[in-house]
N, C-alpha and C positions, 0 to 999 in steps of 0.2 A: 319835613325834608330829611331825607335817609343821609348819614354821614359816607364820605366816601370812604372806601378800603385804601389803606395805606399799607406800603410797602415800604420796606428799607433795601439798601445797596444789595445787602447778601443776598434776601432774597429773591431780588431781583436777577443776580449775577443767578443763582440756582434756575429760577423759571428761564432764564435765557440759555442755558446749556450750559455743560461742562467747558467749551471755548472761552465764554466769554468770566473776564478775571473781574474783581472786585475794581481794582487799583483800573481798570478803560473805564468803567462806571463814571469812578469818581474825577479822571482826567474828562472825561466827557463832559460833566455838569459842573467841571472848573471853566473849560472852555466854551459854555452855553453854545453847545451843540446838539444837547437832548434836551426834552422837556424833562421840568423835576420841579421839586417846591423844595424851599431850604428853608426845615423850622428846627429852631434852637440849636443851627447848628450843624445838622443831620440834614442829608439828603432824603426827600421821600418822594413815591411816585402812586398818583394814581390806576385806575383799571384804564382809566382815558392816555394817560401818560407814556403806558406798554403795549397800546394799541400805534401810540404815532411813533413810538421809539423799533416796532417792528416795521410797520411801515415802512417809515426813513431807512431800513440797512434790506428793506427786501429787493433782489434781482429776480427779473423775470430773462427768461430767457429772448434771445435777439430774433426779429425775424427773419426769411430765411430771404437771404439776397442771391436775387439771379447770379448765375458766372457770371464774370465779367469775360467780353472777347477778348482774344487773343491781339496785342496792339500789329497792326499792318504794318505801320511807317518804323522806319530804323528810328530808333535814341540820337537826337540830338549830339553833335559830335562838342567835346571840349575843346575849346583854343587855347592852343600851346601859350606858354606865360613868355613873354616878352626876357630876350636875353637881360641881363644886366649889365650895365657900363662898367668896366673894371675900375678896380681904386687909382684914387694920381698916386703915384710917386712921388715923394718929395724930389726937388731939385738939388743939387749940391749935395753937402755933407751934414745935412738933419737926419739926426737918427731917427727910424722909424720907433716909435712908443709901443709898448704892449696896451693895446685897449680893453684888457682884461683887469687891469691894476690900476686901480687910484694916483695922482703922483705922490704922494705923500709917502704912499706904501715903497715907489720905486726907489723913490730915495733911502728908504730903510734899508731895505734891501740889499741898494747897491748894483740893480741890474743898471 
């Protein structure tokens, strides 16, 4: 049985282009999102390994979609939002509170 060729990160990061940095490698096969084997330590990858790791990040281009026609019917209109009820009034001589301030804070204060 023939041994497989093993690679390490660098060289891998080299046959992958000048893009691709050591430091995605090794975030990659922290987060088993590529294949790899981890001996002693050390990340290594087979000829099998850069065959699925190209794979997994190749885009093919989209096929080509008809136009789409032009819509006939107007857009759906929005319904105006419901006025809102105004606030009560206190009755009598209750001071109205700032509801911006905690009471604790108003009493500091002094307002």
């Amino acid at each position: 049985m023939a041994e497989p060729i093993l690679i390490n990160k660098h060289q891998l990061a080299e046959l992958l282009g000048e893009n691709c940095k050591v430091s995605w490698i090794e975030a990659q096969c922290r987060t088993r999102k590529i294949p790899h084997l981890l001996i002693g330590g050390q990340y290594a990858f087979t000829e099998q390994h850069v065959a699925e790791i190209l794979q997994m990040h190749e885009r093919r281009p989209e096929p080509a979609q008809p136009a789409a026609p032009a819509p006939t019917a107007p857009a759906p209109q929005r319904r105006a939002r419901a006025p809102r009820a105004p606030l009560p009034i206190p009755a009598g001589n209750a001071p109205l509170r700032d509801r911006g301030l905690p009471l604790h804070r108003l009493r500091r204060t002094g307002s």
